[in-house]
C-alpha positions in Angstrom: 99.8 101.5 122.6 101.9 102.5 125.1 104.9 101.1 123.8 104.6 103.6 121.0 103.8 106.7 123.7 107.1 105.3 125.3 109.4 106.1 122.3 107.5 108.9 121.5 108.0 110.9 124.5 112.1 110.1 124.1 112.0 111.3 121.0 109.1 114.5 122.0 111.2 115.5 125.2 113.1 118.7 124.7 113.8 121.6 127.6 111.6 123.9 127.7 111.3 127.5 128.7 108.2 129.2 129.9 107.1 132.5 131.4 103.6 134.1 132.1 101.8 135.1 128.9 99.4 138.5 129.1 97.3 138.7 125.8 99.9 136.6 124.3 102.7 138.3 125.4 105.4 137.0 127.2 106.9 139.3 129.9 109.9 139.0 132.1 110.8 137.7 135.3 113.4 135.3 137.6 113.6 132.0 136.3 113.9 128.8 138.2 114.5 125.8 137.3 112.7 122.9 136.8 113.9 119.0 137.4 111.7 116.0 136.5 110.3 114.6 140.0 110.9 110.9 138.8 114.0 111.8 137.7 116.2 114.6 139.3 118.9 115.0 136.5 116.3 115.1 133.5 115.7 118.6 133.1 112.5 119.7 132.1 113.5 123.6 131.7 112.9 126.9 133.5 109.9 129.2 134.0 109.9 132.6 134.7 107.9 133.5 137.6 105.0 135.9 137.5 105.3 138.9 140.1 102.0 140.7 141.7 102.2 143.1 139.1 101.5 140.9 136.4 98.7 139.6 138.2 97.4 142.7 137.8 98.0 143.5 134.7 96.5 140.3 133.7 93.4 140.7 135.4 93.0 144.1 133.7 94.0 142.8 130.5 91.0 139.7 131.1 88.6 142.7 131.9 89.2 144.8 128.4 89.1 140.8 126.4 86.4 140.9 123.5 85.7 137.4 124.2 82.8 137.6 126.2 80.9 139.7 123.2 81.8 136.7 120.8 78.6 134.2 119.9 78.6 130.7 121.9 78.9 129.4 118.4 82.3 131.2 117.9 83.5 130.2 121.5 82.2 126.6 120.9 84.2 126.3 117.7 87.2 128.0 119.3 87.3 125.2 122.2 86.5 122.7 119.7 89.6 123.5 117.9 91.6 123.2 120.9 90.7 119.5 121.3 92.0 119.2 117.9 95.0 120.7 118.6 95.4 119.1 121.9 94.7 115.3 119.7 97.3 116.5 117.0 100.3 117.6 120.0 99.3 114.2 122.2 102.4 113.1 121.6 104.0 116.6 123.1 101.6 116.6 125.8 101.6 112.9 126.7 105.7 113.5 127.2 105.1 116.7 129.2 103.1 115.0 131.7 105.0 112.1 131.9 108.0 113.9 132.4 106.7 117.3 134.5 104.2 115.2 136.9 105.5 111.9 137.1 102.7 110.1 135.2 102.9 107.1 134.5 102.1 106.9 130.5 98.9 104.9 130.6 97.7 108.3 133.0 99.3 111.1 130.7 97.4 109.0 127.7 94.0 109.3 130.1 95.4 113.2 131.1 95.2 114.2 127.8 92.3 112.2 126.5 90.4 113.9 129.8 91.6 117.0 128.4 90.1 116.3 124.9 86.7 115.7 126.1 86.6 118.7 128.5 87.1 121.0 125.4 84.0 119.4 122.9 82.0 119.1 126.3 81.9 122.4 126.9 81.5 123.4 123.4 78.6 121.6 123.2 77.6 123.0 126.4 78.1 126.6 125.3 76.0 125.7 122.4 73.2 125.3 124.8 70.1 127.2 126.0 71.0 127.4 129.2 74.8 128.5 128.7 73.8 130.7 125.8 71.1 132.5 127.5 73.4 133.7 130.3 75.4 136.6 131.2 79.0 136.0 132.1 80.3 136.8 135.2 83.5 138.3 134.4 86.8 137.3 135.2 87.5 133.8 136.3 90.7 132.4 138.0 91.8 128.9 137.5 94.8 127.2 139.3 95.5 124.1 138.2 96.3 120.9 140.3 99.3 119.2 140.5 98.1 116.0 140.2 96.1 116.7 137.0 97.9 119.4 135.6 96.0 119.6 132.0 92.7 117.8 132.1 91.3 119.6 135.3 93.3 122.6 134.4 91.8 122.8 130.8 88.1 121.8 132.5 88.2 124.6 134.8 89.5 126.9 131.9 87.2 125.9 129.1 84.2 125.8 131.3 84.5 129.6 132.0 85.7 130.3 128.4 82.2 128.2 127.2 79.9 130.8 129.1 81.5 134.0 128.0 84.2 134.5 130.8 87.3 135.8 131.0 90.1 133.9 132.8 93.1 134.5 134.6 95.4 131.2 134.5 97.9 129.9 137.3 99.5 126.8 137.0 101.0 124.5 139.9 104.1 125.4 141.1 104.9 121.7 140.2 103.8 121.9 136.4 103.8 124.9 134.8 105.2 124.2 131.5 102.1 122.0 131.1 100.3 124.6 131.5 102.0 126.8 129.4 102.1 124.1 126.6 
């Protein structure tokens, strides 16, 4: 119910720090701030912003990946997984939105649930002939939208992951700890 989302995300919201992650690893940068746009004194944390550099480190980083010699049943797993994760942190998620993107609860509840369904989509695509009989095409870069900052971002993301890519992420300037989440 939303009711129960409501007093979940007070009781979810903490500030949050993120920076760009390369195989994992975080790495350094100038932070900025970042203010909730529905309301300007809740703060929602800082982000450390990525410089050219790490662009191209991540890019080179993407191209050495193992992941594209895994099976499409070891891929389809992995992004099954991450729905399940994604269902078990709702609550974390459903906050994040609400609070980074100015979502209305009903929408981060239908952002996430979007999300969810992207993930065992794909996996179930990746499971198919005509994913699994593919080659991938390498590295893939996804930018996420503003205005559906996880459950476009995660479709783009999963999409390439489901046919053997590699991918290079970059959140909206507007929503990165989302993405980083």
């Amino acid at each position: 119910s939303v009711a129960r989302h409501l007093e979940s995300v007070a009781r979810t919201h903490q500030t949050m720090q993120a920076s760009s992650l390369v195989s994992g690893e975080k790495n350094t940068g100038s932070w900025r701030k970042l203010t909730s746009p529905i309301d300007g004194n809740l703060s929602i944390g800082y982000v450390q912003e990525a410089t050219s550099d790490l662009i191209d480190k991540s890019i080179a980083a993407a191209r050495r990946s193992a992941w594209p010699s895994l099976s499409t049943d070891a891929r389809a797993d992995i992004l099954e997984y991450t729905a399940t994760l994604l269902e078990q942190e709702q609550d974390q998620f459903i906050s994040l939105c609400a609070a980074e993107a100015g979502k209305t609860i009903p929408d981060s509840i239908a952002e996430v649930r979007e999300a969810v369904d992207f993930c065992r989509y794909y996996a179930n695509e990746a499971r198919s002939e005509r994913i699994s009989l593919r080659m991938p095409l390498g590295v893939i870069a996804c930018i996420s939208p503003w205005n559906f900052p996880l459950a476009i971002f995660m479709g783009q993301v999963v999409a390439a992951l489901a046919a053997g890519n590699c991918v290079v992420a970059k959140p909206a300037d507007q929503t990165p700890m989302i993405a980083y989440r």
